[in-house]
C-alpha positions as CSV (number, residue, x, y, z in Angstrom):
1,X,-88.4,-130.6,132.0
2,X,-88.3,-126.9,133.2
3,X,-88.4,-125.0,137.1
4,X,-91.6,-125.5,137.5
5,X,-92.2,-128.7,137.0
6,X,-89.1,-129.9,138.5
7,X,-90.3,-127.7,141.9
8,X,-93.7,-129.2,142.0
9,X,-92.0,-132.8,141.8
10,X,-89.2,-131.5,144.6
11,X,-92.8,-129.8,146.4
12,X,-94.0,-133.7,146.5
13,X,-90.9,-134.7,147.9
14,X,-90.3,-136.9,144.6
15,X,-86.7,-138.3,144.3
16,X,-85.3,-136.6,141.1
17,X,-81.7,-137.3,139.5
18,X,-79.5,-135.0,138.5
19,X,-80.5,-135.1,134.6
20,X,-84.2,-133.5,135.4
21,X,-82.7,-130.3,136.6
22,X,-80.7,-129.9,133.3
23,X,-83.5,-126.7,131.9
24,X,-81.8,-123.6,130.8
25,X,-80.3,-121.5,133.9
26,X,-82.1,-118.4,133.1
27,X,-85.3,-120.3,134.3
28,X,-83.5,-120.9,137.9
29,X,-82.9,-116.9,137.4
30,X,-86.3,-115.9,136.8
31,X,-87.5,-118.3,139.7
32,X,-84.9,-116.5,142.1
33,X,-85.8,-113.1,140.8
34,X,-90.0,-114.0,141.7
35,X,-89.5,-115.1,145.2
36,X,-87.2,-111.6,145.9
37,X,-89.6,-109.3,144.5
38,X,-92.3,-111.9,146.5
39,X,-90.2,-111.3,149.5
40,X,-90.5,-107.2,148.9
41,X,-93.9,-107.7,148.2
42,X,-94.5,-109.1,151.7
43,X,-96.5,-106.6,154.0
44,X,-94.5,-107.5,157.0
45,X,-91.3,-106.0,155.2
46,X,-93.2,-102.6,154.8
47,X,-91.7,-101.5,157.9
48,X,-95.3,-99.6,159.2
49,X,-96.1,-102.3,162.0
50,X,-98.1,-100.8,165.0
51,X,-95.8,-102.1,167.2
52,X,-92.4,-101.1,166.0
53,X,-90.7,-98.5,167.8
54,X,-89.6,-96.3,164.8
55,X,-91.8,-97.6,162.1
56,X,-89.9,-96.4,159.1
57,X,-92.7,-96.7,155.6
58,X,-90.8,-97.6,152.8
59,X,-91.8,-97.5,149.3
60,X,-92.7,-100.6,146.9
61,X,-89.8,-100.4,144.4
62,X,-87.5,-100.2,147.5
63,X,-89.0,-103.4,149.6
64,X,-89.0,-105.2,146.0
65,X,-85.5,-104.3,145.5
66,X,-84.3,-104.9,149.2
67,X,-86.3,-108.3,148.6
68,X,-84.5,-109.0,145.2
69,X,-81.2,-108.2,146.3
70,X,-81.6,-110.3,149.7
71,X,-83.1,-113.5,148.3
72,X,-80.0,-113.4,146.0
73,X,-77.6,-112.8,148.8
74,X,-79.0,-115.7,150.5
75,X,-79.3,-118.1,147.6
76,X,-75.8,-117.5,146.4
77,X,-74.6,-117.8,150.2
78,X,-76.2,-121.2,150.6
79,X,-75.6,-122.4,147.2
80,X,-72.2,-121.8,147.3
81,X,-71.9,-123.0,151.3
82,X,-73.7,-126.3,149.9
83,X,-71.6,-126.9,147.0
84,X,-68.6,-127.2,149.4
85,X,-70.5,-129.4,151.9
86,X,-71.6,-131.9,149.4
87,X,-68.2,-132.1,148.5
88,X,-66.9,-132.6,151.9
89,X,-65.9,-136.5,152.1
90,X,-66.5,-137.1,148.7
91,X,-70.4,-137.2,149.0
92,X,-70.8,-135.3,145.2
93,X,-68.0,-134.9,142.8
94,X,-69.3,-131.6,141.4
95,X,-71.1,-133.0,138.3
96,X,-74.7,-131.8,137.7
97,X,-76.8,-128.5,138.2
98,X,-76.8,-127.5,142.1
99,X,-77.5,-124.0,141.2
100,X,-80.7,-125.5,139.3
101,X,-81.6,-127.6,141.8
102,X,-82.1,-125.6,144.9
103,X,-84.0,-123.0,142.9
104,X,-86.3,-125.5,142.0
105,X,-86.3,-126.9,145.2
106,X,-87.0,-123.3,146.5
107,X,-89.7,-122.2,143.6
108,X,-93.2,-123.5,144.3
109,X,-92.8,-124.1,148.6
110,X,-91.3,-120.7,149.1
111,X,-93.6,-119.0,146.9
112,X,-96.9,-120.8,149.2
113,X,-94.9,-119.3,152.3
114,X,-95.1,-115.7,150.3
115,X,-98.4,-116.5,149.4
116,X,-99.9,-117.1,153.1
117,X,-98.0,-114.3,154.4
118,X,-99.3,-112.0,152.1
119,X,-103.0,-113.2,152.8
120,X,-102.4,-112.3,156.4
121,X,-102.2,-115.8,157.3
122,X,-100.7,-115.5,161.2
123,X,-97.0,-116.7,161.2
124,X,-97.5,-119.8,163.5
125,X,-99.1,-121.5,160.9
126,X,-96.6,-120.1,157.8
127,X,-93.2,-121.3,159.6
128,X,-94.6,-125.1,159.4
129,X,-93.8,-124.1,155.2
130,X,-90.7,-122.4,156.1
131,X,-89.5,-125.6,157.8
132,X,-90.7,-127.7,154.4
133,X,-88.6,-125.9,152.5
134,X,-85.5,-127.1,154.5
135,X,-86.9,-130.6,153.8
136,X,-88.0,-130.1,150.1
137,X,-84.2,-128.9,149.3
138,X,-82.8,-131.4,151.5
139,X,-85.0,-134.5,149.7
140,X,-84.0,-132.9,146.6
141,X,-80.5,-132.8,146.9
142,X,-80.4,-136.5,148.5
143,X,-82.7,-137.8,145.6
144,X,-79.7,-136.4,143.1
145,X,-76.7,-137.3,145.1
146,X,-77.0,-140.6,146.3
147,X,-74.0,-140.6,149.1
148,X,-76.1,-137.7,150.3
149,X,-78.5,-138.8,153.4
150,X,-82.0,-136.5,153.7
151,X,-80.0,-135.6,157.4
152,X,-76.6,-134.7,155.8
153,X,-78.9,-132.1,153.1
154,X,-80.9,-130.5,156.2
155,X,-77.4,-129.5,158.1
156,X,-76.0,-128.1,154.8
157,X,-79.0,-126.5,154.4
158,X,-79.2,-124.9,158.0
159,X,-75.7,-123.8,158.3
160,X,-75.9,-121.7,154.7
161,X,-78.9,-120.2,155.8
162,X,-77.2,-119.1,159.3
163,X,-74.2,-117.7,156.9
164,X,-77.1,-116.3,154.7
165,X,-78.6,-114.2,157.5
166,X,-75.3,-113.5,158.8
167,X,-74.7,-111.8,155.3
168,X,-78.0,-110.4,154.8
169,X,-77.2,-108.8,158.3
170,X,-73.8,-107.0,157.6
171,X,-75.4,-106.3,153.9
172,X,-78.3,-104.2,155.8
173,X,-75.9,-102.8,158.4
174,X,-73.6,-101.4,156.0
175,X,-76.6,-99.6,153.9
176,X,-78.1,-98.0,156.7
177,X,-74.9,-96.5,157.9
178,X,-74.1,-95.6,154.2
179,X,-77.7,-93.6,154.4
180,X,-76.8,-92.4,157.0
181,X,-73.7,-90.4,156.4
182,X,-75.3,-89.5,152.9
183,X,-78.1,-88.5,155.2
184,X,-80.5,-89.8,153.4
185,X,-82.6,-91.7,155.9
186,X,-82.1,-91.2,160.0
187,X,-84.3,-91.7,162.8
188,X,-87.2,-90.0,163.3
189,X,-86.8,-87.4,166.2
190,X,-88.6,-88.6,169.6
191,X,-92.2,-87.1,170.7
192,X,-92.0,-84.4,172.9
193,X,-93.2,-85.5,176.3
């Protein structure tokens, strides 16, 4: 059984063991690769929003790359964050796939919340997906490690994604002040008024 029909299974909240997400890791690659350059495709991320204060246009190969490089910032931070948690108390002894299974967990509902985004579907009605996706990898992860409650998965789940965004954070803080002593990006100056 591949990513992507493990992830529709993990989409329908299906209990899966450990054995299903045993496909080739380059598929789990591919599937995080997709929902970065997803992520960069996003037309929120292009930075040209009426209402920002210093709307700052970047190109497509740079929101696909920022997108890329983030999504796999965050996966690795909450992959590696939940591998210790499930461990805590003895709850998973380390054997199986985890890195498969929360990329498949991730693939189809997190390319839906791409998907409405991009069709300009307004955000109060695209975070109900973002919130399934902490459910969908939660189910998934209790369905293949039985001393794992749905509960225990969501707070693993929740507190890698805070030390994701933490990371994302410093990662994006340290670029722009690498640009700007390169001087390769700056703000733009203020309107004369």
């Amino acid at each position: 059984m591949g990513v992507i029909q493990t992830s529709i299974f993990a989409f329908l909240l299906h209990e899966q063991p450990f054995e299903r997400f045993r496909f080739a890791r380059w598929q789990s690659v591919v599937a995080i690769t997709l929902l970065g350059i997803c992520s960069g495709l996003d037309p929120n991320m292009a930075g040209t929003a009426p209402d920002a204060p210093h709307p700052v246009a970047l190109p497509l190969w740079g929101r696909i790359g920022i997108g890329v490089v983030t999504m796999w910032l965050a996966f690795w931070v909450i992959y590696r964050f939940c591998a210790w948690w499930l461990k805590r108390g003895g709850r998973w002894d380390g054997q199986g796939d985890l890195f498969n299974l929360i990329a498949a967990s991730w693939l189809v509902v997190d390319l839906l919340g791409f998907l409405l985004r991009g069709l300009g579907v307004p955000e109060s009605l695209v975070t109900p997906v973002w919130f399934y996706s902490i459910w969908v990898g939660a189910n998934a992860m209790s369905g293949a490690i039985p001393k794992s409650s749905l509960g225990y998965g969501i707070g693993g789940i929740i507190l890698g994604g805070i030390l994701a965004i933490v990371a994302i954070v410093v990662l994006i803080v340290g670029l722009v002040m690498v640009a700007q002593l390169l001087g390769v990006g700056g703000m733009p100056a203020p309107a004369a008024g």
